[in-house]
C-alpha positions in Angstrom: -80.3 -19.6 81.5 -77.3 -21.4 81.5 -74.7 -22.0 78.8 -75.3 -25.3 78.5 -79.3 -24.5 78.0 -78.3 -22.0 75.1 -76.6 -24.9 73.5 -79.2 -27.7 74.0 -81.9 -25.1 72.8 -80.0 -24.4 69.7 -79.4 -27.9 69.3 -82.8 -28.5 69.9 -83.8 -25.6 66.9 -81.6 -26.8 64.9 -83.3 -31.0 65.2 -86.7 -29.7 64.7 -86.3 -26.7 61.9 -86.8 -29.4 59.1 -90.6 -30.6 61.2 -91.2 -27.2 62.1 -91.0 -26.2 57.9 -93.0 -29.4 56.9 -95.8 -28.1 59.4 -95.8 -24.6 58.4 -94.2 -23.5 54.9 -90.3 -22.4 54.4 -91.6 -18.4 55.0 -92.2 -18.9 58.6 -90.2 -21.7 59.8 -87.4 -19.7 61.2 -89.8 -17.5 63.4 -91.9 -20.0 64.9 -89.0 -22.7 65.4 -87.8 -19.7 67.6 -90.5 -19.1 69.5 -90.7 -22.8 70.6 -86.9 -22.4 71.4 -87.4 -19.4 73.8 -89.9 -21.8 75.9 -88.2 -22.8 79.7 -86.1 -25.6 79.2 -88.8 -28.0 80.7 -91.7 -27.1 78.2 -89.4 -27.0 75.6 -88.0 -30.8 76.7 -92.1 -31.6 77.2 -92.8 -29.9 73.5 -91.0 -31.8 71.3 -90.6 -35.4 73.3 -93.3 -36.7 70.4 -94.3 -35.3 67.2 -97.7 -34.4 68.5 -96.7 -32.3 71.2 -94.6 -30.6 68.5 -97.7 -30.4 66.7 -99.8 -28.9 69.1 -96.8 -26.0 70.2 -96.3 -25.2 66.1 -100.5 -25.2 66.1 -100.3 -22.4 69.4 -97.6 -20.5 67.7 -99.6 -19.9 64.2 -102.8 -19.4 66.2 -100.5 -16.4 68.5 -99.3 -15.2 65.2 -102.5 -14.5 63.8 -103.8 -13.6 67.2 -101.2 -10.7 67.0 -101.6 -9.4 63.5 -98.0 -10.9 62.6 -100.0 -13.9 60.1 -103.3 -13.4 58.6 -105.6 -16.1 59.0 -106.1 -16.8 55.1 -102.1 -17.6 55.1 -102.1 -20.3 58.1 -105.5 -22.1 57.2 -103.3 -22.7 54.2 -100.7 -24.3 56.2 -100.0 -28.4 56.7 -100.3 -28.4 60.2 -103.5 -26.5 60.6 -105.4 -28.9 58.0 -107.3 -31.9 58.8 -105.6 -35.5 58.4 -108.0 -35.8 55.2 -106.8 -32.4 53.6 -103.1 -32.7 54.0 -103.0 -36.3 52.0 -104.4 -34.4 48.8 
C-alpha cells in the first residue's frame, strides 16, 4: 500500500465514522469503521460509493463480529442498521 492509499483510507475513515456510528451505536463505531478501511483500495472505493453499499459492508462486519465471539448477537439485533426499515422509524 502506498502512501497515498494510507491517506485516502484515512480520509475515507474519517468521511464515513459519523454513517458508520448512526448504523451501529458510538461503542463500536471505531472498530468496524476500521475494518472497512483495511479493505483493498478498490472494495473500499466500491463500499462506500452509495450509502447502501456502506450499508451492506457495516451489515458483513456486525454479522463477522458476532460470527467471531467479538459482539453477541443480543447487542447487534439492537443495532440501526440490522433492523428493518419499519423498526428503525420508531
Amino acid at each position: 500500500m502506498t502512501a497515498g492509499d494510507s491517506q485516502k483510507k484515512q480520509m475515507i475513515g474519517t468521511m464515513i465514522f459519523r454513517y458508520v456510528t448512526n448504523m451501529v451505536t458510538k461503542d463500536f463505531s471505531p472498530k468496524i469503521t476500521g475494518m472497512i478501511i483495511d479493505l483493498p483500495i478498490a472494495e473500499l472505493n466500491f463500499s462506500v460509493s452509495t450509502f447502501e453499499t456502506l450499508q451492506v459492508k457495516v451489515r458483513a462486519a456486525v454479522q463477522l463480529l458476532v460470527e467471531t465471539g467479538n459482539l453477541t448477537e443480543q447487542v447487534a439485533k439492537c443495532m440501526p442498521v440490522l433492523q428493518s426499515p419499519s423498526q428503525a422509524m420508531l
